[in-house]
C-alpha positions as CSV (number, residue, x, y, z in Angstrom):
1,X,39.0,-5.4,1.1
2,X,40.9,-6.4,-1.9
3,X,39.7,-7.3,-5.2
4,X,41.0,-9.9,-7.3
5,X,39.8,-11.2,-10.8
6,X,39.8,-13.0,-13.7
7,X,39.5,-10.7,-16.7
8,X,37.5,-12.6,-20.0
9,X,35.8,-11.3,-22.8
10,X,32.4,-10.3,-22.8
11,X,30.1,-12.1,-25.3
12,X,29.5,-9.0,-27.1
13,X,33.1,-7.4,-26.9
14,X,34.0,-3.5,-27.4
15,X,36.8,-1.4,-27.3
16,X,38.1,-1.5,-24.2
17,X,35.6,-3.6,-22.3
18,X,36.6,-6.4,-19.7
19,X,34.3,-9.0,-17.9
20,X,35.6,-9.7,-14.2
21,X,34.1,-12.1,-11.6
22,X,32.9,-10.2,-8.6
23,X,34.4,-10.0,-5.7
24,X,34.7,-6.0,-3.8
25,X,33.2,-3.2,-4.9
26,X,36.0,-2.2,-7.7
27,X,37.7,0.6,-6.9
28,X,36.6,3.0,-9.8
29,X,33.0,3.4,-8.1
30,X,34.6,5.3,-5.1
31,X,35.1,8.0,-7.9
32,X,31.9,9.7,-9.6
33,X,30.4,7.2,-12.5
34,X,27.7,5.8,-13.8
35,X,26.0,1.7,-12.5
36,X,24.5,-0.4,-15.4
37,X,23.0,-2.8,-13.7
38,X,20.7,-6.1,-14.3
39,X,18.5,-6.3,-11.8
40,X,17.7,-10.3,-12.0
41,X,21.1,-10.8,-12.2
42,X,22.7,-8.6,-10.0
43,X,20.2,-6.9,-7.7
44,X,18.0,-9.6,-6.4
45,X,19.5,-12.6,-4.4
46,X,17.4,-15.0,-6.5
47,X,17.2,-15.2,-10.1
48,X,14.0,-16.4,-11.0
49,X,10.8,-14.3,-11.8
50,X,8.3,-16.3,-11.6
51,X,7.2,-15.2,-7.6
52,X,6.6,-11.9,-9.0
53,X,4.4,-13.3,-11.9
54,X,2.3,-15.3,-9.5
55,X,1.8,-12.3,-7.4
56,X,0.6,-10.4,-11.2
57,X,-1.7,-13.3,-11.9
58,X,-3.0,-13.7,-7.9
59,X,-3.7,-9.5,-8.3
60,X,-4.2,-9.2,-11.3
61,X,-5.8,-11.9,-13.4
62,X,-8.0,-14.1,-10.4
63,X,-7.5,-17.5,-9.4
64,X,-7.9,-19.9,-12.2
65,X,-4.9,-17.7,-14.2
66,X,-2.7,-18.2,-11.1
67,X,-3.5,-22.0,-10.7
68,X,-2.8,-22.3,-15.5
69,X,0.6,-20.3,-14.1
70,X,1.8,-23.0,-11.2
71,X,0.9,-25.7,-13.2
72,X,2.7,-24.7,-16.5
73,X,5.9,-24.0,-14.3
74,X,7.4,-27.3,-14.4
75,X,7.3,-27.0,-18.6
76,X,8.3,-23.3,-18.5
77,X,11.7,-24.5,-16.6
78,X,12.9,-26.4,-19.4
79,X,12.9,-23.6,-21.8
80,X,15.0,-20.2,-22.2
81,X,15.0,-17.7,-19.8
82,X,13.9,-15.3,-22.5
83,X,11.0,-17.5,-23.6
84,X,9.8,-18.2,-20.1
85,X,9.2,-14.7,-19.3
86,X,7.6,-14.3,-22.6
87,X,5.0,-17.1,-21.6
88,X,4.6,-16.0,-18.4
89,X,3.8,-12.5,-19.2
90,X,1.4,-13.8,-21.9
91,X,-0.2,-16.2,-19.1
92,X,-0.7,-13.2,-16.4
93,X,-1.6,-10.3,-18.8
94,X,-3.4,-11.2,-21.4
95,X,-7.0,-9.6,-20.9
96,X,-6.0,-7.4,-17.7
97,X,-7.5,-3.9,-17.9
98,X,-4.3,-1.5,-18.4
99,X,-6.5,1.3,-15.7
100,X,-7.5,-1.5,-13.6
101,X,-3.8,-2.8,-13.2
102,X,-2.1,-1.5,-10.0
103,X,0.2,-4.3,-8.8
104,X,3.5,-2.9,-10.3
105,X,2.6,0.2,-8.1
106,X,0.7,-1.3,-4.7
107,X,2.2,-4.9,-4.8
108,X,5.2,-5.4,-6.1
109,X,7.3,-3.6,-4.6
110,X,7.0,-4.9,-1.6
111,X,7.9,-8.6,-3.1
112,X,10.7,-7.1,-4.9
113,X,12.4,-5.4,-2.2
114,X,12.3,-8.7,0.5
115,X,14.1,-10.0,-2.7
116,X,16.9,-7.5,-2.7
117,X,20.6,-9.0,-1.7
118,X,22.6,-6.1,0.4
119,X,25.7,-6.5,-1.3
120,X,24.1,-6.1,-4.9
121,X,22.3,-2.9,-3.6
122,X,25.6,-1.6,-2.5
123,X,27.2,-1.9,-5.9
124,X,23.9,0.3,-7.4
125,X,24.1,2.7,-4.6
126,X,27.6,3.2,-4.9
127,X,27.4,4.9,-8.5
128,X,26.7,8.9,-8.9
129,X,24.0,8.0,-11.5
130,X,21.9,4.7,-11.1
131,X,20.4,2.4,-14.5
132,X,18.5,-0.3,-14.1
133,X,18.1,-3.1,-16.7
134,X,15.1,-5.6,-16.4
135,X,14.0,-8.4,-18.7
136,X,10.2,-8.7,-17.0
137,X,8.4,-5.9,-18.1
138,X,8.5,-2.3,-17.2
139,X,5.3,-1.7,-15.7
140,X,6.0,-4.5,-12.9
141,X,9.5,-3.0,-11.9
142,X,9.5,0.7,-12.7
143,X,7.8,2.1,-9.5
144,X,10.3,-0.1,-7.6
145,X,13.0,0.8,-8.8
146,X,12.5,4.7,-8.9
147,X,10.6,5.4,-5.9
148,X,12.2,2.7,-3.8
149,X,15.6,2.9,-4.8
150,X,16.0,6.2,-6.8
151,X,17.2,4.9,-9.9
152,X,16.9,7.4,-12.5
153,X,16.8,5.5,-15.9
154,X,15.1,2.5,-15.9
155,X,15.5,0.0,-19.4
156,X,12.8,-2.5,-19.7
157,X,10.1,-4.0,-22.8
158,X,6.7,-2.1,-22.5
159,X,3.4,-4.2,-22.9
160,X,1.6,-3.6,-26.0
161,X,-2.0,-2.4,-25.3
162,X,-4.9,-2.6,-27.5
163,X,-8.3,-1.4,-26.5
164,X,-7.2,-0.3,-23.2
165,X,-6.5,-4.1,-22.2
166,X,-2.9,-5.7,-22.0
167,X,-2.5,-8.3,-24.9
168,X,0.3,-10.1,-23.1
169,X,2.8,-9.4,-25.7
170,X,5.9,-7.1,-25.2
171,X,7.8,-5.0,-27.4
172,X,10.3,-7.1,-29.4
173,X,13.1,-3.5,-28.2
174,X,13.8,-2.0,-25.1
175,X,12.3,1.6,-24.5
176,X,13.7,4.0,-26.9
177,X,13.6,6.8,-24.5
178,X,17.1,5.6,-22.5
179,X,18.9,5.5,-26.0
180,X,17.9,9.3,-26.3
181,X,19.6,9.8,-22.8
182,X,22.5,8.1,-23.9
183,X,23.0,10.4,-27.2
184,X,22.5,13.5,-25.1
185,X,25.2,12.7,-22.9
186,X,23.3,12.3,-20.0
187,X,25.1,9.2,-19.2
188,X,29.1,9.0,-19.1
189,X,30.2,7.8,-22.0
190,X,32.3,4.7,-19.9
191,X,29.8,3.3,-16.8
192,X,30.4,0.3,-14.4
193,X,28.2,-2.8,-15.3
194,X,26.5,-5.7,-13.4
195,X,25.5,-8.6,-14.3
196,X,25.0,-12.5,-13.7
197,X,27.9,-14.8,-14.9
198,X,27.3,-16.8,-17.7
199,X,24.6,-14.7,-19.3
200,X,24.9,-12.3,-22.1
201,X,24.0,-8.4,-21.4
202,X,20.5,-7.5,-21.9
203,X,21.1,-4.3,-24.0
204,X,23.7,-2.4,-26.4
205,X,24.6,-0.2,-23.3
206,X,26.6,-2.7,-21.8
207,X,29.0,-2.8,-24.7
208,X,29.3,0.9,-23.6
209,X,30.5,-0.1,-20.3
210,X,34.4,0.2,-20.0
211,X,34.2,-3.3,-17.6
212,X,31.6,-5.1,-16.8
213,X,31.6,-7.1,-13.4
214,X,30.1,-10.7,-13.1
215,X,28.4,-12.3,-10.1
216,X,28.2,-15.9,-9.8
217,X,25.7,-17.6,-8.3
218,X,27.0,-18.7,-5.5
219,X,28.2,-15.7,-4.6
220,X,24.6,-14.4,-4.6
221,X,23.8,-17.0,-2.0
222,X,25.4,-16.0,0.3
223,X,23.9,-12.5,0.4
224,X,22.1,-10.8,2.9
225,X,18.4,-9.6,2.3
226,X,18.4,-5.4,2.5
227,X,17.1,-4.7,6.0
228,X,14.1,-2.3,5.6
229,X,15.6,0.3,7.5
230,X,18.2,0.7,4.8
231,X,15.5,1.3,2.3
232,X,16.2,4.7,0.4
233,X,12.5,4.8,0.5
234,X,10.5,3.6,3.2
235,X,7.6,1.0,2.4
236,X,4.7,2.1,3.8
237,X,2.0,1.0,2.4
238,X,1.0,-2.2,0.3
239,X,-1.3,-3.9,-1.1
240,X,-2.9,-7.4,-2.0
241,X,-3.3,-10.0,-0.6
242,X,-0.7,-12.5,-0.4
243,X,1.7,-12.3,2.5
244,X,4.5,-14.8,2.0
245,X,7.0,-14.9,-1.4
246,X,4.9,-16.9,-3.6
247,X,7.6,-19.4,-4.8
248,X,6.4,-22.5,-6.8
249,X,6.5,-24.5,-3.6
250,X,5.0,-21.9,-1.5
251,X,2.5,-21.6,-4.1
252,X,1.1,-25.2,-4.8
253,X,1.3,-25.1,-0.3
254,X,-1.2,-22.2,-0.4
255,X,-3.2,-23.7,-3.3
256,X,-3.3,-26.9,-1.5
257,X,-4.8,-25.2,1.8
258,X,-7.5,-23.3,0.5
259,X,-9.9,-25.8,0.6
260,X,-9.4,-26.4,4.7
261,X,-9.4,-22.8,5.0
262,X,-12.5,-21.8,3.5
263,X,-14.0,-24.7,6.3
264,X,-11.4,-22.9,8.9
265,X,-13.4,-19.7,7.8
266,X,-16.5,-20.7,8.4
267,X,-16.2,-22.7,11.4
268,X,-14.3,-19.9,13.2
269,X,-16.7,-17.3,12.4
270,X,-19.3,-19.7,13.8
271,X,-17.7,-19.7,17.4
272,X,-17.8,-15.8,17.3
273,X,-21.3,-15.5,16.2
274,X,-22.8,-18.3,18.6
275,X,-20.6,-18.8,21.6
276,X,-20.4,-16.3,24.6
277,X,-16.7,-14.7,25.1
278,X,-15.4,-16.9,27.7
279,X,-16.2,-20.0,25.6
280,X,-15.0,-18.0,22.1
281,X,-11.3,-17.2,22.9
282,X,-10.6,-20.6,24.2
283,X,-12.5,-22.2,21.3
284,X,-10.7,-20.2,18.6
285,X,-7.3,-20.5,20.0
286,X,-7.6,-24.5,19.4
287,X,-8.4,-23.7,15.6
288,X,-5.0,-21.5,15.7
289,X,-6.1,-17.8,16.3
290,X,-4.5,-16.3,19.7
291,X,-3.8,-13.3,21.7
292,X,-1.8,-11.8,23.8
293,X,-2.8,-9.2,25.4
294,X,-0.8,-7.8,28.0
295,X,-2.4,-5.0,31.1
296,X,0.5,-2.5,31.3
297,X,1.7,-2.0,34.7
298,X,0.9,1.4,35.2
299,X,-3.0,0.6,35.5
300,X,-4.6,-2.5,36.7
301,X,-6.5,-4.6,34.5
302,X,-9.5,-3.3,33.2
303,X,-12.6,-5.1,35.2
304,X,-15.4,-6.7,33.4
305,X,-18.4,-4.2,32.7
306,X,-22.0,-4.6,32.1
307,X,-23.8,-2.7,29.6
308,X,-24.5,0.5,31.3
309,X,-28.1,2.7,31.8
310,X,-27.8,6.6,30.0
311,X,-28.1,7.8,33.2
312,X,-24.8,6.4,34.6
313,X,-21.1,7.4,33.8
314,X,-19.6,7.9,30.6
315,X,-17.9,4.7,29.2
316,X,-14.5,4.7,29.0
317,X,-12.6,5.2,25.7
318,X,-9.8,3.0,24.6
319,X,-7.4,4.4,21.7
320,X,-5.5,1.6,19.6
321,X,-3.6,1.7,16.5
322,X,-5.8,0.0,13.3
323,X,-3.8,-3.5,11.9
324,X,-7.1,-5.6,11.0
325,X,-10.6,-5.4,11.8
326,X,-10.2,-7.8,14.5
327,X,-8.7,-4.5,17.0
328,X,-11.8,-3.8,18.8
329,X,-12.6,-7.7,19.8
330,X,-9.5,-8.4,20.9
331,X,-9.9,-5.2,23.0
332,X,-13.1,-6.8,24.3
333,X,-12.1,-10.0,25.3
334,X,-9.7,-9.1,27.4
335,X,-12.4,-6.5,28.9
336,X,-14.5,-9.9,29.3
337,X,-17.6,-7.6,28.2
338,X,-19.2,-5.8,25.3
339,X,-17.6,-2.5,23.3
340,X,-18.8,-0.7,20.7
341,X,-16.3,-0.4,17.9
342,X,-16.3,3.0,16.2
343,X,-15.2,2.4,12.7
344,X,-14.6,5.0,9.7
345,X,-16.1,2.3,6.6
346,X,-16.2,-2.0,6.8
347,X,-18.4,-3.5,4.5
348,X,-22.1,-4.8,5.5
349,X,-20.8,-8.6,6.0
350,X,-18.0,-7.5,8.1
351,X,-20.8,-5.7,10.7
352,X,-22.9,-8.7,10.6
353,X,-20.1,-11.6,11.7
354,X,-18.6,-8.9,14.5
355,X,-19.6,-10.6,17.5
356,X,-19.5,-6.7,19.0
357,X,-21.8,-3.5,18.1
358,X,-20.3,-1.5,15.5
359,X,-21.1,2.4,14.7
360,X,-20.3,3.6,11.7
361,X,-18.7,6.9,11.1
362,X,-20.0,9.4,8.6
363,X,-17.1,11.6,8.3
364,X,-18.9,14.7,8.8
365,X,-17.3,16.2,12.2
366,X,-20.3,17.7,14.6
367,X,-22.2,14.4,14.0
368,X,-19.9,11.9,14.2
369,X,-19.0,14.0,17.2
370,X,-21.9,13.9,19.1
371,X,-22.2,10.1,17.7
372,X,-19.8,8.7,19.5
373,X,-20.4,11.0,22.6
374,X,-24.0,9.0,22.6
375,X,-22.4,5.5,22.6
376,X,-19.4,6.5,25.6
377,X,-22.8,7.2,27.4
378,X,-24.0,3.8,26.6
379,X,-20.3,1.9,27.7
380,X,-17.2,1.7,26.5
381,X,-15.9,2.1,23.3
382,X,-13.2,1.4,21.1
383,X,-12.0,4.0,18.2
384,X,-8.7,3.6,15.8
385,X,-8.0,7.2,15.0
386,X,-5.7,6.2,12.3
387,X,-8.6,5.6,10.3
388,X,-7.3,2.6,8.2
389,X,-4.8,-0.2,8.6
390,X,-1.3,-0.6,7.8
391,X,0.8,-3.1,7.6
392,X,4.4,-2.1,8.6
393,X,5.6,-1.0,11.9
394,X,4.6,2.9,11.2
395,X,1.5,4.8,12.8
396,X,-0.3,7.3,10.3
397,X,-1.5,10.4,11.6
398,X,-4.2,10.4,14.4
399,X,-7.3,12.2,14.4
400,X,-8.0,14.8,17.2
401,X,-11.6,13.8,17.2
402,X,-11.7,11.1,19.7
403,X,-9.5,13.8,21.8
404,X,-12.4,15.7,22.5
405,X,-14.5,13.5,23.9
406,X,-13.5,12.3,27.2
407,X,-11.1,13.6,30.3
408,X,-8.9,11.1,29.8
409,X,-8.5,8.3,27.0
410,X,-6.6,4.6,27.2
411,X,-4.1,4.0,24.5
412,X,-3.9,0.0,23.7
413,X,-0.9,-0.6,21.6
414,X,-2.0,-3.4,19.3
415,X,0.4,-5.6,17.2
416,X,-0.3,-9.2,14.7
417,X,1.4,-10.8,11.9
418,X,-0.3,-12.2,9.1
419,X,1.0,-16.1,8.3
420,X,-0.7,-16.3,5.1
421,X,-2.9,-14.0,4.2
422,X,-3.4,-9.9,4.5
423,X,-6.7,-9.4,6.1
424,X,-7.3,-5.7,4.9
425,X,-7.2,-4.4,0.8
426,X,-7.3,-1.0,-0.7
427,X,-7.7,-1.7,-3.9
428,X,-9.1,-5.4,-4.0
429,X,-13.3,-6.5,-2.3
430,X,-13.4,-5.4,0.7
431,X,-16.3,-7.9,1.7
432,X,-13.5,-10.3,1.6
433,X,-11.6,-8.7,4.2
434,X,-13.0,-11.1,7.2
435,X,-12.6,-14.1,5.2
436,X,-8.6,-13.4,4.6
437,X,-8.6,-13.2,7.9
438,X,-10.3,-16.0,8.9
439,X,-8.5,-18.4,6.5
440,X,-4.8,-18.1,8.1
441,X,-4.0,-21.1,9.4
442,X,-2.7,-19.2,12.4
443,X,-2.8,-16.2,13.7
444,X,-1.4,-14.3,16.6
445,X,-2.6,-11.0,18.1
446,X,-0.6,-9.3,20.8
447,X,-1.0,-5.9,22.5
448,X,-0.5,-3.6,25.9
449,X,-3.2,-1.1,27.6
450,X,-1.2,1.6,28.3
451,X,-0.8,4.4,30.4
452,X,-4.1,6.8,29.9
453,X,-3.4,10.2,28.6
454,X,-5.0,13.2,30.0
455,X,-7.5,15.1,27.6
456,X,-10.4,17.4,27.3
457,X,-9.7,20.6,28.3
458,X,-6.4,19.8,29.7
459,X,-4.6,20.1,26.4
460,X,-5.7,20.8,23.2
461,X,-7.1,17.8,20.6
462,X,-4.4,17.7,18.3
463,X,-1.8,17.6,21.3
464,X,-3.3,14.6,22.6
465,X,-3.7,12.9,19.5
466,X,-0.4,13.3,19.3
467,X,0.5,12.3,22.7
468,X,-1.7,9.5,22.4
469,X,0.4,8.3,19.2
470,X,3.7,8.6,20.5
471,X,3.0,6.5,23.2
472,X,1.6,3.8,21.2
473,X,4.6,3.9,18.8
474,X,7.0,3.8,21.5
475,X,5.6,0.8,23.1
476,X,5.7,-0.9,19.5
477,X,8.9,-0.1,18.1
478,X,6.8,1.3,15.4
479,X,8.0,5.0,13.7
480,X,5.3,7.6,13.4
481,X,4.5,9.5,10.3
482,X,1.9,12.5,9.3
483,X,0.6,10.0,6.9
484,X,-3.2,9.8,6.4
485,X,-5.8,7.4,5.4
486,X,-5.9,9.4,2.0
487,X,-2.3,9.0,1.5
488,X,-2.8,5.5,1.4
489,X,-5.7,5.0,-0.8
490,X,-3.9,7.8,-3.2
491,X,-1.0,5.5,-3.8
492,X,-2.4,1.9,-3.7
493,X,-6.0,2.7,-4.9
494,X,-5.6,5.8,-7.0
495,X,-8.3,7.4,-5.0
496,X,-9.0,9.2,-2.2
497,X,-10.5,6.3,0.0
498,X,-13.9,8.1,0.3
499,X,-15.8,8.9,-2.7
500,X,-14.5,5.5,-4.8
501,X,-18.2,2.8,-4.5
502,X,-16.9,0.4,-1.7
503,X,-18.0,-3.6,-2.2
């Protein structure tokens, strides 16, 4: 593909610098050089910041600061870009707890990168050494773009902090610490720049950049969101509890809906509490909540079961992979009877509106073993040996345990998408967890009982846990990963998911 340009001054000209429209990657990245690039104006498709600081104040600062941010937005338009993220950052931040604060870690990323263009990551990527200039602050873009995208200097305000609280204010200078990097040569003296047309660079080290390459807006239109398998860093895990891009319109919608989905809430937990199964799943898929559970062919359809005496059979054990706390009922309707759900930690109020018994775990092997080797004697029961959700297609590790406990076990491959609102939280109240849920205007649950894997003596546990994982994944789509539940809560919680006081 051929380049061609217009060449005009830069509004702060050096020696030798050139502005160009862009069109193809120019030809000196296919040599080894530095990318200076802006990231509002270059790396992300759309140009305006103010999704990301509704997802700070949602997160971060509660309600009422996110309502004072949507309603100020019409005023904040009208002035400078510069001032508007000044006010913004002043309306989300002011008064947050600087240890307390994890969004720029746990829930921002994942906002950030549905918002980078293809082509724009294709420029950054095509540079030996990557810099990354931002005009929000540092602390909502830096883990972004290092661990995501492995850029190595990262040139953004810091917050100014007093009393271990966030005053809203930023530094009037970029960090100091990339000018240092600069003087020690760490940089080549000539790098590539990116930027938006029409706006002037955000630091002095674009005027060290021999040319620095415009994109219009229209071009940036026309790009292509960065498919996720093209991430230089798979996303994982995330947190919060938003799951749309919080735009201004998308915003005032949601806003706008909570009202009728507190009601929705209540009213659907109502038809699980009170009305018997048959009645329930019909009920609840009127007030937008359905499944789709499909028997695999390999085994028929498991037959409706009555609560059985300790003197008959074992129960049978079904294996799924953990998306919301909803698994094990969906696993029970389509049973038609009762389960009991074997769980590693839901709070109180999540146990008293499961229309299901639930046993919790106490993470202490022999006891939780013989636990749930009393309740398979009781009937069937349900276990997620992941031991906590996630919310992209990837399985965390299994746990043997469940492996040991029967001849054979029933993997149910268990998939649902999340319209407005994430039903799980690491980090956030976890008593809110069946509300979130609950409050979607739709949801849509579908899944497959697989083939059953042989266990017990046959193999050993950690064999069939794996087995048991593989299959699941494979009827997904999903990727496995030796991930664990204290993987997760290490990088969205800062803990270890066990000994932190759960609410």
């Amino acid at each position: 593909m051929t380049t061609t340009t217009t060449t005009a001054t830069t509004p702060n000209p050096a020696a030798g610098e050139t502005m160009r429209r862009h069109q193809a990657p120019p030809a000196r990245l296919h040599r080894r050089c530095a990318v200076v690039c802006d990231v509002e104006g270059c790396l992300l498709r759309s140009s305006s910041c103010f999704p990301y600081f509704m997802v700070v104040a949602l997160e971060g600062g509660g309600l009422l600061r996110a309502i004072l941010l949507l309603v100020l937005h019409p005023l904040l338009s009208f002035l400078s870009e510069e001032t508007s993220i000044r006010a913004m950052t002043l309306i989300c931040f002011c008064g947050v707890s600087v240890s307390n604060f994890r969004g720029g870690a746990a829930v921002l990323p994942k906002h950030l990168l549905g918002d980078v263009g293809r082509e724009g990551f294709q420029l950054l990527m095509a540079g030996e050494r990557k810099v990354c200039l931002s005009r929000m602050p540092k602390v909502m873009v830096e883990e972004f773009l290092r661990k995501y995208l492995g850029v190595e200097v990262v040139v953004a305000r810091e917050m100014k902090v007093a009393g271990g609280y966030y005053t809203g204010f930023m530094e009037d200078k970029m960090a100091e610490e990339e000018d240092a990097l600069l003087e020690k040569d760490e940089i080549d003296r000539e790098p590539l720049g990116f930027t938006a047309e029409g706006k002037a660079p955000l630091h002095p080290l674009f005027s060290r950049c021999q040319e620095v390459v415009a994109v219009s807006e229209e071009e940036k239109a026309a790009w292509r969101p960065l498919p996720k398998e093209e991430y230089p860093e798979a996303l994982v895990f995330h947190d919060g509890r938003v799951a749309f891009r919080p735009t201004p319109l998308a915003a005032t919608a949601m806003f706008m809906w909570l009202p009728f989905g507190c009601l929705l809430a209540f009213i659907r937990a109502a038809i699980c509490i009170f009305l018997p199964y048959g009645v329930s799943t019909t009920a609840l898929a009127f007030t937008g909540m359905k499944n789709r559970l499909v028997p695999s062919p390999f085994t028929p359809s498991p037959a409706p079961r009555q609560p059985t005496k300790p003197t008959a059979p074992p129960g049978r054990l079904f294996v799924c992979n953990h998306r919301t706390l909803l698994d094990p009922i969906c696993i029970s309707v389509v049973l038609r009877g009762p389960v009991t759900a074997v769980v590693y930690g839901v709070s109180a109020l999540s146990q008293m509106l499961s229309p299901i018994r639930t046993v919790m775990l106490k993470r202490i092997r022999e006891e939780d073993k013989a636990m749930i080797a009393a309740e398979l004697r009781r009937g069937d029961v349900v276990i997620c040996p992941e031991g906590t959700t996630c919310r992209e297609p990837f399985l965390l590790r299994f746990s043997p345990l469940f492996a040991e406990l029967a001849d054979e076990v029933h993997p149910v491959a268990l998939n649902s998408d999340a319209s407005m609102f994430y039903g799980t939280t690491a980090g956030g109240a976890k008593f809110m967890d069946p509300f979130f849920v609950l409050m979607n205007p739709y949801t849509l649950y579908t899944g497959e009982f697989l083939e059953s894997v042989p266990a017990g003596e046959r193999r050993s546990g950690r064999d069939t846990a794996n087995r048991v994982q593989e299959v699941i994944a494979a009827a997904l789509g999903f990727r496995r990963t030796m991930l664990t539940r204290k993987d997760k809560y290490i990088t969205l919680a800062g803990n270890d998911g066990v000994t932190h006081k759960r609410t």
